[in-house]
C-alpha positions in Angstrom: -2.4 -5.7 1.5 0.6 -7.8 0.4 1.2 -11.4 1.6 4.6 -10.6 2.6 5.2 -14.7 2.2 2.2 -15.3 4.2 -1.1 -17.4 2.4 -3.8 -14.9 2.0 -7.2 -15.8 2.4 -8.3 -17.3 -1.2 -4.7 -17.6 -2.3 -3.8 -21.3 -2.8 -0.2 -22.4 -0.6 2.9 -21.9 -2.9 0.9 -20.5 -5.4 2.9 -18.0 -7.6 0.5 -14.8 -8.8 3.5 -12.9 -10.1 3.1 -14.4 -13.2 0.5 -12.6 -15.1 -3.3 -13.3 -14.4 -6.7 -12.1 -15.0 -8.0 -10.5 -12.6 -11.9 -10.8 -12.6 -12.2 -7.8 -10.3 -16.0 -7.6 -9.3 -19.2 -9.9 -9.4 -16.5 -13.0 -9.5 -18.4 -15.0 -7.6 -21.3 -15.6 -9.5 -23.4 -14.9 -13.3 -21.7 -13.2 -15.8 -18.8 -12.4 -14.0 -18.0 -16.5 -12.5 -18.8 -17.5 -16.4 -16.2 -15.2 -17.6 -13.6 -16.3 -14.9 -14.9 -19.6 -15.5 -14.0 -19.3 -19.4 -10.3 -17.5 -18.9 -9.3 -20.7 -16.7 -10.0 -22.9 -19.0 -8.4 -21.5 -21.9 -5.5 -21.9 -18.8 -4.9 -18.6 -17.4 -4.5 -18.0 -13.6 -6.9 -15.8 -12.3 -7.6 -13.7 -9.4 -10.8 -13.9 -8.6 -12.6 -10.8 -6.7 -16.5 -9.6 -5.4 -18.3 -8.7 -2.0 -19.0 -12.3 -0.8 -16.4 -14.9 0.5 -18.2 -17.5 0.8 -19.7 -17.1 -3.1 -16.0 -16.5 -3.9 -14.7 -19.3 -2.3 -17.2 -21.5 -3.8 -16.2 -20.2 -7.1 -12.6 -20.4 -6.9 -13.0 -24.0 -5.9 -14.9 -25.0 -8.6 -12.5 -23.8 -11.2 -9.9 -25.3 -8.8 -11.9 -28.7 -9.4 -11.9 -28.5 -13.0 -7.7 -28.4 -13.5 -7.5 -24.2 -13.0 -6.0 -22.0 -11.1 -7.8 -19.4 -8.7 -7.3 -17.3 -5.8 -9.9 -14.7 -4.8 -10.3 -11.6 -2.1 -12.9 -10.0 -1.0 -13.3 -6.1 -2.6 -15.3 -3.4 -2.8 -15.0 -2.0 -6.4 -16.1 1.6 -5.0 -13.3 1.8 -2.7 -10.0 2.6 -4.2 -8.0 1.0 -1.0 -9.9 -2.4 -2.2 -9.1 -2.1 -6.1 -5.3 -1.1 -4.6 -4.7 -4.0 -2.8 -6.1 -6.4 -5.7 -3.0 -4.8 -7.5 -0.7 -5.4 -4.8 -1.4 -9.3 -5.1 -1.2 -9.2 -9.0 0.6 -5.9 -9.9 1.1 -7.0 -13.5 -2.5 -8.4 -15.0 -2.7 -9.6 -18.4 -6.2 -8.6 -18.2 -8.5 -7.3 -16.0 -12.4 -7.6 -15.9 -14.5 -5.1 -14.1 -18.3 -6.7 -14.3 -19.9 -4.7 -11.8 -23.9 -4.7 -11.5 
């Protein structure tokens, strides 16, 4: 789903993801996966932040948010290609991408 110009749930106001990010595309929001996003922000790169649970994602976007970074997140499903699509649609060009699933 693309913003369109609308704020997206996780996506910081006037934030610009067209730039290229990492997208941390499952088990963002906690162990392995929230160290590794945690580690990309703050070597500075804008990431996208993505896993099952808002609320973990949230939490986790804001921390790196706290500590000078800069995170959105959405919530997706990794075994459902719609999901992984529309993480794509909101950073179509990633520098990286991290699939920690499990």
């Amino acid at each position: 789903v693309k913003s369109r110009g609308a704020t997206m749930p996780g996506q910081q106001e006037g934030q610009d993801m067209a730039q290229p990010v990492i997208v941390v595309g499952v088990g963002a929001e906690q162990g392995v996966g929230a160290a590794v996003a945690r580690r990309f922000a703050r070597e500075g790169h804008p990431l996208l932040l993505a896993g099952r649970t808002a609320e973990k994602l949230a939490r986790a976007a804001d921390a790196i948010r706290a500590a000078g970074g800069v995170a959105e997140w959405a919530v997706a499903d990794a075994t459902e290609e719609e999901a992984v699509a529309a993480l794509f649609d909101r950073a179509p060009e990633p520098a990286c991408v991290v699939f920690n699933a499990g």
